[in-house]
C-alpha positions in Angstrom: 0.0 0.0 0.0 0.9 3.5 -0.5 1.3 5.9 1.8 -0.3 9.0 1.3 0.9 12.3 1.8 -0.4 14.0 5.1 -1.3 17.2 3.8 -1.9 16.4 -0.1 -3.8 19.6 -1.1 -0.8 21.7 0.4 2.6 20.3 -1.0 4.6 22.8 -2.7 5.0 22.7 -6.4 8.8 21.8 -6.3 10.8 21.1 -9.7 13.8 20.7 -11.3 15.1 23.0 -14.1 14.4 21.7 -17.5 16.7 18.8 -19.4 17.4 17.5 -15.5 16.5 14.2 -14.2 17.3 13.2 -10.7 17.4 9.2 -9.6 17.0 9.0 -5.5 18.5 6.0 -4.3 17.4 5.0 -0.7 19.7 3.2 2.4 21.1 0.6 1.0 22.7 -0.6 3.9 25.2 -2.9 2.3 22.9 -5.1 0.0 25.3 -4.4 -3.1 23.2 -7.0 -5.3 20.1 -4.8 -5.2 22.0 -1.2 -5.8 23.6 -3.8 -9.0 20.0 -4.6 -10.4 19.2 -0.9 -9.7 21.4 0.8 -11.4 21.1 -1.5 -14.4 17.4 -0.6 -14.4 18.0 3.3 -14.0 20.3 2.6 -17.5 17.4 1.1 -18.8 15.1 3.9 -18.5 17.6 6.2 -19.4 18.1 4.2 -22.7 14.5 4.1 -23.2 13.4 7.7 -21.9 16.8 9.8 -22.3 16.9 13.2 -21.0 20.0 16.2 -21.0 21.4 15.7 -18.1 20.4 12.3 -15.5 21.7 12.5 -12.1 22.1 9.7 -9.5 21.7 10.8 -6.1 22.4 8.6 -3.0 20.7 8.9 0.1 23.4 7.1 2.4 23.9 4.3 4.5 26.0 2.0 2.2 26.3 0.5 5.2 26.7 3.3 8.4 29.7 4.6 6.8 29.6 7.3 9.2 30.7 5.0 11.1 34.1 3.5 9.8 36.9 6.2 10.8 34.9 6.7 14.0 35.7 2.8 14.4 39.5 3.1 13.3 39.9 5.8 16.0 37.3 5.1 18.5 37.6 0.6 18.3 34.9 1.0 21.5 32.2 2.0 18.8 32.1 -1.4 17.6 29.4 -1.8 20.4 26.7 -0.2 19.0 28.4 -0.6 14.8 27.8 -4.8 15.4 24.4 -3.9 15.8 23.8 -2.2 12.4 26.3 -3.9 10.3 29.5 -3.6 11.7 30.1 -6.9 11.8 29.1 -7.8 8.6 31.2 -5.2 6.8 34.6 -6.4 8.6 33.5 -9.4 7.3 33.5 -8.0 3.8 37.2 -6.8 4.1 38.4 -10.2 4.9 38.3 -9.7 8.7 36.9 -12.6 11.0 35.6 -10.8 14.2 33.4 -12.7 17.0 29.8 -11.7 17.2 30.5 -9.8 20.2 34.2 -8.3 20.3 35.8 -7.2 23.8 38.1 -4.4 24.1 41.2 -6.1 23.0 39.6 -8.0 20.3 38.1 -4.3 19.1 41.6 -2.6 19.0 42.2 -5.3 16.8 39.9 -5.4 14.4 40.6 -1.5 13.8 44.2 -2.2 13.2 43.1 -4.6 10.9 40.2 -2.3 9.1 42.8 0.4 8.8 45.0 -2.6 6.9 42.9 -3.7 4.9 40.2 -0.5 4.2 41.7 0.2 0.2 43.1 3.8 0.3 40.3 5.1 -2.8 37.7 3.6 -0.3 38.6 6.1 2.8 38.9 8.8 0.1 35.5 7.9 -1.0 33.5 7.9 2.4 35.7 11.9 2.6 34.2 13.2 -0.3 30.6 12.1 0.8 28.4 15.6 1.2 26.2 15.9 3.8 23.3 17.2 1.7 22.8 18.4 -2.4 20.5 21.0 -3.5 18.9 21.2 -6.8 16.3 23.1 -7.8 13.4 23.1 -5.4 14.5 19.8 -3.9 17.2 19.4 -0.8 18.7 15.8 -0.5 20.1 14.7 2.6 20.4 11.5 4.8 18.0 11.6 7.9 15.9 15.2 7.8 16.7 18.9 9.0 15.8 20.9 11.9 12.6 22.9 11.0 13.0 26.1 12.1 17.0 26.4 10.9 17.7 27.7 7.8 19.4 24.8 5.4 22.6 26.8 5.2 22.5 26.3 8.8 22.1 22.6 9.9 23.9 21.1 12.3 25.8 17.3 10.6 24.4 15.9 13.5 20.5 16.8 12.7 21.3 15.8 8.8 22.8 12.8 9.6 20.8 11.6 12.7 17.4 13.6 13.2 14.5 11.8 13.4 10.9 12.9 15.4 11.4 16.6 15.1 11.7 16.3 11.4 9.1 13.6 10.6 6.4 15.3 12.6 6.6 18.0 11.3 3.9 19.1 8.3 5.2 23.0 8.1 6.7 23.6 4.6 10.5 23.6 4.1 12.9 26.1 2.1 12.8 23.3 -0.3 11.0 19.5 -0.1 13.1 17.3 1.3 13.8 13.8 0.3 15.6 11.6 2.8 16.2 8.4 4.7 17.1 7.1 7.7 14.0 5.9 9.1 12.5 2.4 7.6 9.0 3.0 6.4 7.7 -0.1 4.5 6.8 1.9 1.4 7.9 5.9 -0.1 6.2 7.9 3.0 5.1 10.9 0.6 4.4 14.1 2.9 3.3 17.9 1.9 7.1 18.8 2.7 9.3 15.3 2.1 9.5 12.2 0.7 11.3 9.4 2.8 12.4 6.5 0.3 14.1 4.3 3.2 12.7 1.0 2.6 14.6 -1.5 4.5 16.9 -2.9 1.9 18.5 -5.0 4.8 15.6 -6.4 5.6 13.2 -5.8 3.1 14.9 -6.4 0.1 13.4 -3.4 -1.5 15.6 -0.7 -2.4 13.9 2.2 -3.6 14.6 5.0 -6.6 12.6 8.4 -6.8 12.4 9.5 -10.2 12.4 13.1 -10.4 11.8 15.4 -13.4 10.5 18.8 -13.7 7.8 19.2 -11.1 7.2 14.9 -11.8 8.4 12.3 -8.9 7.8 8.9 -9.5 9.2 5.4 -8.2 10.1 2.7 -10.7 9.9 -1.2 -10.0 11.9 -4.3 -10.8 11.8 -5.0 -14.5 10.9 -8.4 -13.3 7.5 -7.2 -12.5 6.8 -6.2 -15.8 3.2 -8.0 -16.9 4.1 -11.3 -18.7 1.2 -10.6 -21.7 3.6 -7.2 -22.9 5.3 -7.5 -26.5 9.4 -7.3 -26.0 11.7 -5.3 -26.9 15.1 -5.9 -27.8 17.9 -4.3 -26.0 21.4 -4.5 -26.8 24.3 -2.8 -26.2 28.1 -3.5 -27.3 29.6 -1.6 -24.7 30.2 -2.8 -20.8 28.8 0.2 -18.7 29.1 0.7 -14.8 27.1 -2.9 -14.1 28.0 -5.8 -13.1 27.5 -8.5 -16.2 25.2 -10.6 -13.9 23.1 -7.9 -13.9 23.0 -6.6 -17.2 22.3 -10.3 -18.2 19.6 -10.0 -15.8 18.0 -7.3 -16.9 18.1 -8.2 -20.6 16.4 -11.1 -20.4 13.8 -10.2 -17.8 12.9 -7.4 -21.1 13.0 -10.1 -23.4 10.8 -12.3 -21.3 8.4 -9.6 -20.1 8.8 -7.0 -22.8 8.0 -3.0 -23.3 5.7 -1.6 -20.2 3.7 0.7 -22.8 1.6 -2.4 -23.6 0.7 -3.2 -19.6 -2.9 -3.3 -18.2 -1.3 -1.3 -15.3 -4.3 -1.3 -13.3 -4.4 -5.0 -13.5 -1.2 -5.8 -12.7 -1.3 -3.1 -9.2 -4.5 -4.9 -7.9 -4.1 -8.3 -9.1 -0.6 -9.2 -9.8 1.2 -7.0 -6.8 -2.2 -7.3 -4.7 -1.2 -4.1 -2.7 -2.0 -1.0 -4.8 -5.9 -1.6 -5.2 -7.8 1.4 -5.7 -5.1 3.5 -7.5 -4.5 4.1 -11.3 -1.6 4.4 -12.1 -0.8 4.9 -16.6 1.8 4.0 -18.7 4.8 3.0 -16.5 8.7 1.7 -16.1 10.0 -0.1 -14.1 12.9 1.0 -11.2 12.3 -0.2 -7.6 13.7 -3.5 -6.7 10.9 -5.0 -5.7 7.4 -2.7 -5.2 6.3 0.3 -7.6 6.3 1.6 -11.2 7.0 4.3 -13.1 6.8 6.2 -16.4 3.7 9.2 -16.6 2.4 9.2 -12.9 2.8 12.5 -11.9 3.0 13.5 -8.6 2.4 17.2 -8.0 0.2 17.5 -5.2 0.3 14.3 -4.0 -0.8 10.8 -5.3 -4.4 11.1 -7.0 -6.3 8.0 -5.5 -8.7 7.1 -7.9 -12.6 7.1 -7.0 
């Protein structure tokens, strides 16, 4: 089910300048195979619906990276880290840690990261912005402070706000679209979006489209209905995918073929059984795993249909 916006008659009109197209990729919180099926999809949809000048925006949480040079000079923080993934990403770099490290056993395991933690991987989680503006939209990991100017939040409030920001329905300096707190579907408000859908546990990773003053989600190509005609995709050139996926993704399009030719409205109430009572025309996939996407237009909230 959808969630609908809590004020729908009063969310701003926020856009993008023309010729842009922004991709909003939620928490992904380590699950690497989804972001891989993902980004295939979102060069899909490019392919098939190009535009000037696409964009791919990440919300955070690879995996509480926030939380790595905290850990290589702080060990202790492995504590509460284990509980989120810590453990799971020393794993990942070759390490072999207990499930519940003591002191020594911490200091360690930090020598170790610090090891074995590739130098263009630390650069990476420098470079990492705490928010990105563009147009009318602000992107940012948890939420802001209402009340504080944008070009005066605190890292801690972007990084780690939660109730202040979620309850509250007065309208930003720009709509927000953030993270950080699970929701089982996009939780679509008058001011924000949150596209935090429990990857880790979910196994949905979610993508806002956004073009112009038009936000949409995408699903998994795999949910395409099985009665459309297909297409045929190819391309000679290896691009930022893994093969597995690409191969993936090509021959879910053979095998399910172009969305143009979907009963969209049958396949939301019958073949997902969640979206009854919502019309939803002429979409593409890009979420792994829940929503669709090519001419729903969200301006003023999703339109339920009567």
């Amino acid at each position: 089910m959808w969630t609908l916006p809590s004020l729908q008659s009063e969310r701003a009109a926020a856009r993008l300048l023309d010729g842009l197209r922004i991709y909003a990729i939620g928490d992904i919180h380590g699950r690497a195979d989804l972001l891989a099926t993902l980004l295939r999809q979102i060069d899909v949809d490019c392919t098939l619906y190009p535009c000037s000048r696409p964009i791919v925006v990440f919300i955070g949480d690879y995996n509480h990276e926030a939380v790595v040079h905290r850990f290589l000079s702080v060990p202790a923080v492995l504590d509460e880290w284990r509980l989120c993934g810590g453990l799971e990403t020393l794993v990942s770099y070759g390490l072999k840690p207990s499930l519940n490290p003591g002191v020594a056993e911490q200091q360690r395991l930090a020598k170790e990261l610090a090891e074995a933690i590739p130098k263009p991987h630390l650069e990476f989680l420098d470079s990492l912005k705490l928010s990105f503006s563009c147009g009318d939209f602000l992107f940012v990991h948890a939420g802001i402070r209402p009340g504080v100017p944008i070009r005066k939040q605190r890292e801690e409030d972007l990084l780690w706000i939660r109730e202040e920001f979620l309850s509250c329905d007065q309208r930003f300096e720009k709509f927000v679209v953030h993270g950080h707190t699970p929701v089982r579907t996009p939780d679509v408000r008058s001011n924000r979006i949150n596209i935090d859908t429990g990857a880790f546990a979910t196994g949905r990773l979610t993508c806002m489209v956004i073009e112009g003053a038009v936000m949409v989600p995408l699903i998994d190509v795999r949910d395409w209905m099985r009665n459309a005609a297909g297409i045929n995709v190819a391309r000679n050139t290896q691009t930022r995918m893994e093969p597995a996926a690409w191969t993936l993704a090509t021959q879910n399009l053979a095998r399910y073929g172009h969305p143009k030719n979907c009963n969209h409205e049958q396949s939301l109430t019958t073949d997902r059984g969640e979206f009854g009572g919502f019309v939803l025309p002429d979409m593409l996939p890009m979420t792994v795993g829940s929503f669709c996407r090519n001419d729903l237009r969200v301006k003023h909230g999703l339109q339920a249909s009567t």
